[in-house]
C-alpha positions in Angstrom: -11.1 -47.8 34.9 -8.0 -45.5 34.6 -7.8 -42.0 34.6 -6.8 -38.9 32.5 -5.7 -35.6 32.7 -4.2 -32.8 30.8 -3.5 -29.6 30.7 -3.2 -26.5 28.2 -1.8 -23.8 28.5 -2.7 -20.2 27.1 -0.9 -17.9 29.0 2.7 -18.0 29.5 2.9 -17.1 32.6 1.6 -19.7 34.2 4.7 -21.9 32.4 6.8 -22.5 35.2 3.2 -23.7 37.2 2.3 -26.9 34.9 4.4 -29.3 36.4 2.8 -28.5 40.4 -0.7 -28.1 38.2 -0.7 -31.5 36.7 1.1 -33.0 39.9 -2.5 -32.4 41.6 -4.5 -33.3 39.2 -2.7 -36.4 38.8 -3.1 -37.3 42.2 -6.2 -36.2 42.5 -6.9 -39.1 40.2 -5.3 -41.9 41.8 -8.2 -44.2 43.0 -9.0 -44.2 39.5 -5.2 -46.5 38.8 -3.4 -47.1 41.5 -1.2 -49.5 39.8 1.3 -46.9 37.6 1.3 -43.9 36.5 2.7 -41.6 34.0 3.0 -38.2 32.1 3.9 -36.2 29.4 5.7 -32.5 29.7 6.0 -29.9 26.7 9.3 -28.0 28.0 12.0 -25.9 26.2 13.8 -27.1 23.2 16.4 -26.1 21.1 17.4 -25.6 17.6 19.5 -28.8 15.9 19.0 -30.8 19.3 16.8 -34.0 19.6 15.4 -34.8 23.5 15.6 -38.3 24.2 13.8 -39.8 27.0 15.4 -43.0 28.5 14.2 -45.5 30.8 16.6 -47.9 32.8 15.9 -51.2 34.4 17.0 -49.1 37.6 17.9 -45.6 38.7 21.2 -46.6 39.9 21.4 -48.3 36.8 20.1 -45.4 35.0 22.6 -43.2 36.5 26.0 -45.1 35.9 24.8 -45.3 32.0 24.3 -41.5 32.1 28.1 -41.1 32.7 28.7 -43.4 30.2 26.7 -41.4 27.6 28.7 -38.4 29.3 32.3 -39.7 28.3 31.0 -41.4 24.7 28.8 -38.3 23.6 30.2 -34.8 24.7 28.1 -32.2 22.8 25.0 -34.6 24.8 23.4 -32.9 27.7 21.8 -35.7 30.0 19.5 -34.7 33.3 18.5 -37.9 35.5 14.8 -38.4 37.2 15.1 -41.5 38.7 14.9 -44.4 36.5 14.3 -42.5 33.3 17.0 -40.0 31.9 16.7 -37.1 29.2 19.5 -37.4 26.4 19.7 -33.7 24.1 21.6 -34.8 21.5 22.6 -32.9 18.2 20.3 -33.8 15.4 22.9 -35.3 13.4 24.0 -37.6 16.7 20.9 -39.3 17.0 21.2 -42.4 14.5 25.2 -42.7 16.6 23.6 -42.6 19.9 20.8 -45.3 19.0 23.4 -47.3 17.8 25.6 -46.7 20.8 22.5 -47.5 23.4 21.8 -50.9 21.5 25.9 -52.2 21.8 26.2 -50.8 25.4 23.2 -50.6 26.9 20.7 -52.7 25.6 18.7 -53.3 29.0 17.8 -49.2 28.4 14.2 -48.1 26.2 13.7 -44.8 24.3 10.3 -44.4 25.9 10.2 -40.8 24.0 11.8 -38.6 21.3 11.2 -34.8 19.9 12.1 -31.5 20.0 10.2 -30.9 23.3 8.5 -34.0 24.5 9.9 -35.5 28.1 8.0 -38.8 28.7 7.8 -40.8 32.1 6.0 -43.6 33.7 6.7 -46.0 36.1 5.0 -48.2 38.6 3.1 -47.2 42.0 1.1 -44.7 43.0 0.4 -41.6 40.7 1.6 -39.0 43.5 4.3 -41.2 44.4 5.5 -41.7 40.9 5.2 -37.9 40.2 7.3 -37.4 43.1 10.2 -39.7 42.1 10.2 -38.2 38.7 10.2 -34.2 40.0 6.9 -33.8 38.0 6.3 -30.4 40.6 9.5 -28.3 39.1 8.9 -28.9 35.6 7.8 -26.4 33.4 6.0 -25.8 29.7 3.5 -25.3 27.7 1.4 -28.1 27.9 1.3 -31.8 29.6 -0.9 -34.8 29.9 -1.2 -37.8 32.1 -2.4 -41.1 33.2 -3.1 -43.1 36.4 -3.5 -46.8 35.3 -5.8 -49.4 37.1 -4.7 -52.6 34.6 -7.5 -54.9 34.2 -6.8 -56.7 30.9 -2.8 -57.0 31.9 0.0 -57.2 34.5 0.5 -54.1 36.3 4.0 -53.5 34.3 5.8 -50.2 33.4 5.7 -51.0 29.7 1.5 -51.3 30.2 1.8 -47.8 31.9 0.7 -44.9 29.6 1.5 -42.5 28.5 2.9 -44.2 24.3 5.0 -42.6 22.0 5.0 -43.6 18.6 6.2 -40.6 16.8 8.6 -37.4 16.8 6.7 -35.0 19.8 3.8 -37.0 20.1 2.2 -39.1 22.9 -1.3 -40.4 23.7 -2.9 -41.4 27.3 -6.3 -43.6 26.8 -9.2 -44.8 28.9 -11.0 -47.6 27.6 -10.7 -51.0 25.2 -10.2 -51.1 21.5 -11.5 -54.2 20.0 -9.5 -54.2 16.7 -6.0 -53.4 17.5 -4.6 -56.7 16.9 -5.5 -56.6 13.2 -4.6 -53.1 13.4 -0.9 -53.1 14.2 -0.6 -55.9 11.7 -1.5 -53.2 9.5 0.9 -51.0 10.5 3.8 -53.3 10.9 3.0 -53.7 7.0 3.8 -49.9 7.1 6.6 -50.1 8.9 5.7 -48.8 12.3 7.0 -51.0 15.5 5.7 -51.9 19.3 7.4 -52.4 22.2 4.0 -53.8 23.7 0.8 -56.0 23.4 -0.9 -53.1 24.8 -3.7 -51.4 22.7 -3.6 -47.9 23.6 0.1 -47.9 21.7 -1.8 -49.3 19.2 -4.0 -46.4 19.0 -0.8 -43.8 19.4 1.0 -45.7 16.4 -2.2 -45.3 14.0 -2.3 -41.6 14.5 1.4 -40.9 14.1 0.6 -43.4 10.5 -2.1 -40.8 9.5 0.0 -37.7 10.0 3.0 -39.3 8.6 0.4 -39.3 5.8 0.1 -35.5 5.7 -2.9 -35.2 8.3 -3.2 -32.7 10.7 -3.5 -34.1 14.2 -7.2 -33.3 14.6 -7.5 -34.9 10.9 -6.0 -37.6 12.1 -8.4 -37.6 15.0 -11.2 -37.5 12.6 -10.2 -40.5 10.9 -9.8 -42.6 13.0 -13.6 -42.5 14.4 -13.9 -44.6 11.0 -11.1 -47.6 11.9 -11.1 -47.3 15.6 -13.4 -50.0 17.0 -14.0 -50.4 20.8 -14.8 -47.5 23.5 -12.2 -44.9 24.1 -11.5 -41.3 25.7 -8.1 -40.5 23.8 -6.1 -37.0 24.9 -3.0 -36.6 23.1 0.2 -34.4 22.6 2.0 -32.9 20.5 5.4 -30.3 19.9 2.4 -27.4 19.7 -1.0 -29.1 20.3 -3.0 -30.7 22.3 -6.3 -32.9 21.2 -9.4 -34.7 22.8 -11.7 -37.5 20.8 -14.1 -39.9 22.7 -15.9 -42.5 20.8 -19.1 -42.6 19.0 -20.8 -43.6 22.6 -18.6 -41.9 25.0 -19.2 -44.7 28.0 -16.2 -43.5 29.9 -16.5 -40.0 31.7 -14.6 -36.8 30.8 -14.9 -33.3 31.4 -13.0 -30.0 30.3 -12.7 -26.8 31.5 -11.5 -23.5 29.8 -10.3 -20.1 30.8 -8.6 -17.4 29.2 -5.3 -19.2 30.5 -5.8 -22.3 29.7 -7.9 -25.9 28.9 -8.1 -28.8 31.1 -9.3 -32.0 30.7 -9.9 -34.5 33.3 -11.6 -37.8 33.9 -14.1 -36.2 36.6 -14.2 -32.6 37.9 -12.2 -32.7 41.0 -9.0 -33.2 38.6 -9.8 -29.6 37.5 -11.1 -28.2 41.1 -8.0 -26.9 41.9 -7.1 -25.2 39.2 -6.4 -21.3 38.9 -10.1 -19.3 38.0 -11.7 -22.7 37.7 -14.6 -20.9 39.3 -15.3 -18.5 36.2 -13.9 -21.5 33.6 -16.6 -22.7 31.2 -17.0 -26.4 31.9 -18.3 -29.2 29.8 -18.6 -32.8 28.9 -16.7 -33.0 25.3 -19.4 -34.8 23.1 -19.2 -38.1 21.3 -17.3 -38.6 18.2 -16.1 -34.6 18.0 -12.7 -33.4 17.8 -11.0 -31.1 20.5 -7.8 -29.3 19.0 -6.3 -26.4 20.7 -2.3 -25.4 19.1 -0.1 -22.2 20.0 
C-alpha cells in the first residue's frame, strides 16, 4: 500500500515552512504505512563540504560516536536527530572519514551523501518518527517522503524508504518491480552496491547508473519506462530537482497540486489539503508513463 509525498518549492519564502509542511502531509498519510517511515530534506550547503547522513544502531549509540567523530575530525560539523547524525565534512575528508567509520564504528550506515541532501527513516509511526527526527524545524527547498506498510518484507529500517544511491539523490516508491533481481545483477556488473534485498533501492541505483551515464534526471526517468518492469509511482530528489514517473498503467493513486509557490505531490488529496492556496492550486492525476521534472 504505502504512501508518498513531496513537496516543491517555488518561492523562498516559504523555506523555513517545508519541514512543518511535509510533517502534515506525512502524517496525514500514515494509515497508508504504519510500519516506518522516512524522508528526505534539501537544506543549506556549503562550498568544499560533503553532508553525511549517519544512522546508528541507537541514539545513545549514535551520540557517543558523534563525539568521537568530534575529537578524530575537527574541521567536521556533526548535528544529532536521534538515531541518525549529519557529518559536514571537507571534500577532501570524505574518503578519511569513510575509512575512519569502517575501523571504529562499523555497527554505523551512510544512509545518505551530497551537498544538500539529509536522509532519515526509522521505524514506527510516520508522525511519530517525524517527531524524533525534528522533521517540523527543518528548512529547504524541497523534500519528499514515505510512510511504509511492508507487505513483501519485515517491517525493518533498512526496508524503510526513502534510498540513496548517488551524490544528492534519493527515491521513495509505491508499488512492485518484477525485474529488480536481474537488474541489480546488472548493476553490480557496473559497479554499483546495495545495502538491501529491497526493490525500490533497486530502482534508485538504476537511475543514479543512467545519470552517471550523462542523463538528465527526467532522461533518466524516460528510460527507465523501457527496463523497469512491474507497477510503480516513483518521486524522487535531487541537489536542484524534483521528479514524478508512474508506470505505463498507473494502478497505484497519485495526485499533484501546483501554485505559484510551489508543487505537491501526494498519494491521495488530503496529503495536499492543508497546504498554503491549495484552494486556487491546479490539481491533477499525473498520467501514465509521463515525466514530471520541476528544477530551480
Amino acid at each position: 500500500m504505502c504512501g508518498i509525498v513531496g513537496l516543491f518549492l517555488k518561492d523562498p519564502a516559504l523555506e523555513p515552512e517545508l519541514g512543518h509542511l511535509t510533517e502534515t502531509m506525512l502524517a496525514t498519510l500514515s494509515d497508508r504505512g504504519p510500519d516506518s517511515a522516512g524522508f528526505a530534506v534539501y537544506g543549506e550547503g556549503r562550498i568544499g563540504e560533503t553532508k553525511l547522513t549517519l544512522r546508528g544502531p541507537s541514539a545513545s549509540a549514535m551520540a557517543d560516536i558523534a563525539e568521537h567523530i568530534r575529537r578524530a575530525f575537527t574541521d567536521a560539523d556533526v548535528e544529532l536527530f536521534d538515531t541518525h547524525a549529519v557529518a559536514s565534512i571537507e571534500d577532501q575528508s570524505v574518503g578519511k572519514f569513510e575509512e575512519w567509520l569502517a575501523q571504529h564504528a562499523p555497527a554505523v550506515d551512510i544512509v545518505g551523501r551530497g551537498k544538500r541532501m539529509a536522509l532519515f527513516k526509522e521505524v514506527g509511526l510516520p508522525e511519530k518518527v517525524a517527531e524524533r527526527f525534528g522533521l517540523g524545524a527543518m528548512k529547504g527547498t524541497h523534500a519528499i517522503g514515505h510512510t511504509r506498510m511492508a507487505t513483501e518484507s519485515a517491517v525493518t529500517t533498512d526496508g524503510a524508504h526513502p534510498y540513496s544511491t548517488g551524490k544528492d539523490q534519493c527515491l521513495v516508491h509505491n508499488g512492485s518491480l518484477s525485474n529488480h533481481n536481474n537488474l541489480r545483477r546488472i548493476l553490480k556488473r557496473e559497479g554499483l552496491t546495495f545495502e538491501t534485498e529491497n526493490d525500490t533501492e533497486v530502482a534508485a541505483g538504476y537511475l543514479t547508473w543512467r545519470m552517471r551515464e550523462g542523463l538528465s534526471l527526467g532522461d533518466a526517468l524516460k528510460v527507465s519506462l523501457q527496463d523497469l518492469d512491474g507497477f510503480y509511482t516513483f518521486v524522487v530528489g535531487t541537489e536542484n530537482g524534483f521528479g514524478v514517473l508512474r508506470d505505463g498503467i498507473a494502478c497505484k493513486p497519485a495526485i499533484m497540486a501546483e501554485t505559484d509557490r510551489y508543487v505537491a505531490f501526494g498519494s491521495e488529496y488530503r496529503a495536499l489539503a492543508g497546504l498554503p492556496g491549495i484552494e486556487n492550486a491546479r490539481v491533477w492525476e499525473p498520467e501514465p508513463a509521463t515525466v514530471y521534472f520541476w528544477e530551480r
